[in-house]
N, C-alpha and C positions, 0 to 999 in steps of 0.2 A: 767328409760326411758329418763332421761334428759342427761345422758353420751352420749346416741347413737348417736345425732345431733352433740357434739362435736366431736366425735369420725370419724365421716363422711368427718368432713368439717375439720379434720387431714390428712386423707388420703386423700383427695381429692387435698389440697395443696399442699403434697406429689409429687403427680403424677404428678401436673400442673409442678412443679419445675425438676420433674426429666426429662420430656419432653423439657424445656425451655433449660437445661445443653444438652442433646442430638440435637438439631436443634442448637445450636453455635456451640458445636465440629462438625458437620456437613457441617456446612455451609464454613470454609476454604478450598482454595483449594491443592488436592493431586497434589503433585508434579512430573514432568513427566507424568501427563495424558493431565492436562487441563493446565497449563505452564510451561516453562523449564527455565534455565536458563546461559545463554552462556558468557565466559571469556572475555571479550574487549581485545581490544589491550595495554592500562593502567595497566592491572590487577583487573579490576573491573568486577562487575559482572552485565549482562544486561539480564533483561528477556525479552524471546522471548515467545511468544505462539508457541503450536506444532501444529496449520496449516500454520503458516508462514517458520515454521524449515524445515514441509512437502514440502511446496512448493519449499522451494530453494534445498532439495533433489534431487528432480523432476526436476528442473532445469538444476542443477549439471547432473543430470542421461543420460539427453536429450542432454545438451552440447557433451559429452562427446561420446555419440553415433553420435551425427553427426560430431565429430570429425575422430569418426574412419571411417563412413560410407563413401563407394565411392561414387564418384560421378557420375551422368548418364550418362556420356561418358564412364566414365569406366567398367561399369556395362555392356554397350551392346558392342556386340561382333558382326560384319557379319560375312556371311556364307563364306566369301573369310580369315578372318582372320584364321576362323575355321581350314579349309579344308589345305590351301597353306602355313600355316605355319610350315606344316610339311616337309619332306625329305626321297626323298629314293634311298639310295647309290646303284650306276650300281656296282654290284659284281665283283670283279678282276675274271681275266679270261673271263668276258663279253664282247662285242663290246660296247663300250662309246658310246653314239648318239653323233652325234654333229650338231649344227645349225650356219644359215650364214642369216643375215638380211641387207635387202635394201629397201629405200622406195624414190619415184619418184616423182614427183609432177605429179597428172591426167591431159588427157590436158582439159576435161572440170572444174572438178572444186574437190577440192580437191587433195587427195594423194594418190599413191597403195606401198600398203605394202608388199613385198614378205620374204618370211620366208622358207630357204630352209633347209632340215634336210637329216643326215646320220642316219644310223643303226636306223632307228625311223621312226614309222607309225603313221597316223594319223588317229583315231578311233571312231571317233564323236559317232557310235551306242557304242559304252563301255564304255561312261563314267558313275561312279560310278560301274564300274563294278570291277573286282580283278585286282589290279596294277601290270604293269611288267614294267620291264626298257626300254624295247624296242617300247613300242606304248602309245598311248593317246593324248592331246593335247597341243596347246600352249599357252601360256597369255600373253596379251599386257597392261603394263604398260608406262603411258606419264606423264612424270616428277616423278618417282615415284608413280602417281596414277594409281591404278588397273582400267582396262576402261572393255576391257570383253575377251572369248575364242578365241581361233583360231583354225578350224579345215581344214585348208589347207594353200595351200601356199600362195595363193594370198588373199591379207584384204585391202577394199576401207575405205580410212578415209575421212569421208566426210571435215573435217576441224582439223587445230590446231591451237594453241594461239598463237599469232602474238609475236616473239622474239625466240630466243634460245629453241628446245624442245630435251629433252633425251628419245629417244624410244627403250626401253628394251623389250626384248621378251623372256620367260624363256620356257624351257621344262615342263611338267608337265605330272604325270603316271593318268591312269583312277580315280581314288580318288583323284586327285589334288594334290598329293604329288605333290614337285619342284624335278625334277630327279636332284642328285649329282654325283659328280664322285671324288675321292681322300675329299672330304669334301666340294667341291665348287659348286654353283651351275651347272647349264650347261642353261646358256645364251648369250646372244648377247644383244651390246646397240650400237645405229650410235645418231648422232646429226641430226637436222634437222633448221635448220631458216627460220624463216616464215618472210615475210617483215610484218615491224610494222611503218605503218605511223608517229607515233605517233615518231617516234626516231628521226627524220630529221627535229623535229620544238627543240628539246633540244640543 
C-alpha cells in the first residue's frame, strides 16, 4: 500500500513535465502563418508580419488597377460619338449628293444658315430608320463642336462666339452614318467673324 502514493505522484510528474515540453514547442511561432520574413536591400533579413505583407499586396493590387483603369472621360461615350462616327460610302454608279453652305447675318439678331443639297432629300420622319445614300439629314458643327440636326435648308442661329467661327455641315444617312463618297466625307465648311470687342482694346 505504501508503493501506490509513490507510484501516483511518478506519473503525476510525468504528465505535468510532458505538458510543460508540449505548451514551449507550442508556443513559437510557425513560419509563414503568423510572420514572414523578407530580404532587405543589404542582404539581410527583415521580418515582416503577413497582415502588413497582405496589405502592401492589396496596395500593389489597387495601384495597378487604377493604373490600367480609364478614366471617366473616357469611359463615357455620347450618342453623337456613337452614331456619327461611322461611314457610309455612296456606291459607284450612284448619284454623289453634294451640298453648298452659306450663312448671313439675320437682320434682327443672330445668323441664317442655308444648306443647299443635290441628289439628297431631307427626311426628318426616317430618322433611325434604314439608311440610303440618297436621303436623311444634316449636322452642324462650330469650331468642331457638334451643336445639333438639320432637317432643311434654312437653320437660324441664334448667336456665335465673338472672333473667327468654322461652320461645317456634313451629310448624314437615317442612322447618322456621315455619307462618303471615294472615302471623303461629303461636307462643306465657310468661316464666319463675329466682331469681338474685346480685339480693338489689344
Amino acid at each position: 500500500m505504501a508503493i501506490y502514493p509513490f507510484c501516483k505522484s511518478t506519473i503525476a510528474s510525468a504528465a505535468i513535465f510532458s505538458i510543460s515540453i508540449l505548451t514551449v514547442g507550442c508556443s513559437h511561432p510557425r513560419f509563414g502563418t503568423e510572420s514572414m520574413a523578407a530580404v532587405d536591400a543589404t542582404g539581410g533579413v527583415t521580418p515582416t508580419s503577413s497582415s502588413s505583407a497582405q496589405s502592401d499586396a492589396q496596395q500593389t493590387g489597387s495601384d495597378s488597377a487604377e493604373a490600367i483603369a480609364p478614366t471617366e472621360k473616357e469611359r463615357i461615350s455620347t450618342n453623337h460619338d456613337i452614331y456619327h462616327s461611322k461611314a457610309l460610302e455612296v456606291p459607284a454608279g450612284r448619284p454623289v449628293p453634294a451640298i453648298t453652305v452659306s450663312v448671313e447675318p439675320d437682320i434682327e439678331r443672330g445668323w441664317n444658315l442655308y444648306v443647299g443639297v443635290a441628289n439628297f432629300d431631307f427626311a426628318p420622319d426616317k430618322v433611325g430608320g434604314e439608311s440610303s445614300t440618297s436621303e436623311g439629314h444634316a449636322y452642324l458643327y462650330v469650331n468642331d463642336k457638334p451643336m445639333q440636326r438639320i432637317y432643311g435648308s434654312w437653320t437660324h442661329l441664334p448667336e456665335l462666339p465673338p472672333g473667327s467661327n468654322e461652320i461645317r455641315v456634313t451629310l448624314n444617312a437615317n442612322r447618322h452614318e456621315i455619307l462618303t463618297t471615294q472615302g471623303a466625307p461629303i461636307q462643306e465648311t465657310v468661316t464666319v467673324e463675329v466682331y469681338d470687342p474685346t480685339a480693338e482694346s489689344q
